[in-house]
C-alpha positions in Angstrom: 20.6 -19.0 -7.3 19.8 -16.5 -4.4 16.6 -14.9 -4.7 16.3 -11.2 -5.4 16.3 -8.8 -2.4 13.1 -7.4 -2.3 11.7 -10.6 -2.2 13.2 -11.9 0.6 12.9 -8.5 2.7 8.8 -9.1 1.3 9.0 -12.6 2.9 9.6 -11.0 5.9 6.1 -8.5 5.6 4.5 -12.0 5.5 5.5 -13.5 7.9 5.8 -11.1 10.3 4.1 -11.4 13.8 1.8 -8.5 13.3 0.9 -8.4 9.6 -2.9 -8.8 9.3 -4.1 -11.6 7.3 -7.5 -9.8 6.1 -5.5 -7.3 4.1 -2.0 -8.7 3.6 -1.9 -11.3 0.2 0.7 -13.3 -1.0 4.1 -12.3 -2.8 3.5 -10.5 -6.4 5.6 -11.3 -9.1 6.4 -7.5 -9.3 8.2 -6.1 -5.7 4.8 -5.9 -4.0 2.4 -7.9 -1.8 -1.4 -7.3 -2.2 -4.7 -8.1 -1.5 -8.3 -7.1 -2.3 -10.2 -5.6 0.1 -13.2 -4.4 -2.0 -13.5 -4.9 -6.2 -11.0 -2.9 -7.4 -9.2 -1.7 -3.9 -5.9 -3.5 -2.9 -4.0 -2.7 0.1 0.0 -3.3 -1.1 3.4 -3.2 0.3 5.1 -1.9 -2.3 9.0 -2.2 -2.7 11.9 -0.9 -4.8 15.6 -0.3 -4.5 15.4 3.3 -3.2 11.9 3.8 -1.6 9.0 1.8 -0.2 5.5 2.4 0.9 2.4 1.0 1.8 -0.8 1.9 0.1 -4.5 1.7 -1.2 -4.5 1.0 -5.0 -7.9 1.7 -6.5 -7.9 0.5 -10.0 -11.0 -1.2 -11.8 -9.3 -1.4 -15.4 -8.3 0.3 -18.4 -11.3 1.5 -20.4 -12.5 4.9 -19.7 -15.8 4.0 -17.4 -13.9 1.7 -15.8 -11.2 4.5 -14.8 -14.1 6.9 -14.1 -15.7 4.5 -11.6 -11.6 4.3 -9.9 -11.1 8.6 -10.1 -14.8 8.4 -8.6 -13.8 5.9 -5.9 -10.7 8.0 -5.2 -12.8 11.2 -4.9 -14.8 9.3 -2.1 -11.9 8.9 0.1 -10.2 12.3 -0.7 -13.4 13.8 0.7 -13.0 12.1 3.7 -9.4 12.9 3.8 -9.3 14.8 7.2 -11.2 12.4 9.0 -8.8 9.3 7.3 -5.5 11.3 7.6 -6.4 12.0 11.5 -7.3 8.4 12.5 -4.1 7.3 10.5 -2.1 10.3 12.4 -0.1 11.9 9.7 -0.7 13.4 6.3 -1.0 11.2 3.5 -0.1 11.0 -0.2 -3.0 11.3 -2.7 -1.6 11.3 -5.9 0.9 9.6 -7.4 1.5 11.1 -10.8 2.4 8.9 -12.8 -0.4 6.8 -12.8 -3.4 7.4 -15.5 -6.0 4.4 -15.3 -5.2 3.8 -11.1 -5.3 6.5 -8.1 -3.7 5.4 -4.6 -3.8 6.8 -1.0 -0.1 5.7 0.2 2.3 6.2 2.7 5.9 6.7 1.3 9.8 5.9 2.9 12.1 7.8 0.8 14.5 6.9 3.4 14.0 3.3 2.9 17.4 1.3 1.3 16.4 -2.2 0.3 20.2 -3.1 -0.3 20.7 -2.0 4.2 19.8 -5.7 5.1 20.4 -5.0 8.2 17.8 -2.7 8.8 15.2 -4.8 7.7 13.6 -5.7 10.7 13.1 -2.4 11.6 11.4 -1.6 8.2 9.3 -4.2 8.2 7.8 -3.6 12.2 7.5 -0.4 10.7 5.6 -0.8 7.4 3.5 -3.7 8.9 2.4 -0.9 11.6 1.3 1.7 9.2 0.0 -0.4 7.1 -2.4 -1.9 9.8 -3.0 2.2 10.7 -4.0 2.6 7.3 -6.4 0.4 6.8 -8.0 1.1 10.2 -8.3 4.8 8.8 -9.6 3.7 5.8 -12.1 0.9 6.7 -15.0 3.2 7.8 -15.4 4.4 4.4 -14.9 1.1 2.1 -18.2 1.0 0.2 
């Protein structure tokens, strides 16, 4: 049996020349690769059919202090936001929606096709760059 394609295009994140061990994990079980860089803050490649991104996932659990301490976390990056979003050198995305016990700072590629295997090379030198960017813009301000 041939393994799903978002696997093997995340094989290729990890092993790629320039991914950086102290924020890229192993292969999720779920179209992602993530690590913890601080309790409750993952860095993850994230990737789906029709999009893909790279991102910081804040997310300390379910109960209501624990999603406080997450929005509060969030709050001290978004008021940092100017600083982050010029050292990463482009606007970022602050909310994604649909979430209600998580909060991410993320990087989006609407553009990205995961069944365009042949552009996968180029996708992941790309992701694996902004990825590194972002946590560079980020890392000042882990607490």
């Amino acid at each position: 049996m041939n393994e799903p394609l978002h696997t093997a295009f995340l094989k290729k994140i990890v092993n790629h020349p320039n991914t950086n061990p102290d924020i890229t994990g192993t292969l999720g079980k779920v179209k992602t690769v993530r690590k913890s860089v601080s309790r409750g803050v993952f860095m993850i490649y994230v990737v789906r059919k029709k999009s893909a991104r790279v991102e910081m996932w804040i997310y300390r659990g379910s109960k209501p202090q624990q999603v406080d301490e997450a929005k509060d976390l969030h709050h001290h990056f978004r008021a940092k936001r100017d600083a982050i979003e010029s050292a990463f050198g482009e606007e970022l995305n602050w909310d994604h929606g649909r979430r209600k016990t998580a909060f991410s700072i993320q990087h989006d590629y609407d553009t990205f096709l995961l069944e365009d295997t042949a552009s996968w090379n180029k996708w992941a030198d790309i992701m694996v760059a902004d990825m590194n960017r972002l946590h560079a813009a980020l890392q000042p301000h882990y607490l």
